[in-house]
Steps between C-alpha positions, in 0.01 A plus 500: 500500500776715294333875545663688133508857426154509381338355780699834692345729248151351504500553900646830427270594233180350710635718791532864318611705833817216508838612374843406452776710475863451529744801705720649266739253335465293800332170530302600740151443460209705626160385470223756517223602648351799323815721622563280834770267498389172651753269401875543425714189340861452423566300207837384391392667141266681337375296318083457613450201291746273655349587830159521417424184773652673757353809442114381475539268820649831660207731430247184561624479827462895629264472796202815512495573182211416250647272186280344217629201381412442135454157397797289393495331157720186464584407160 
């Protein structure tokens, strides 16, 4: 299954204390916890909706933390 841009934002929009944030001009990619940083990726661009995949299978597989996983809609 192909996981698009929205599919990132509905998991980050379902999980409300989740955050992305990119360092700087960097593409560096922080994802957030409230203020804690629990992730950090480095993509080749900044660009979050050609790695949008890579980014949702990242956070899905963070081990103790609490993640709801909103139903995915196939079209």
């Amino acid at each position: 299954m192909n996981i698009n841009y929205d599919i990132l934002q509905n998991l980050l929009r379902c999980n409300k204390n989740l955050k992305l944030k990119f360092r700087g001009d960097s593409n560096i990619l922080d994802v957030l916890l409230y203020t804690e940083v629990i992730l950090t990726l480095e993509l080749e661009s900044n660009d979050i909706t050609k790695y949008s995949e890579f980014i949702y299978e990242s956070i899905l597989n963070l081990e103790g933390i609490t993640i709801y996983l909103p139903k995915i809609y196939i079209k």
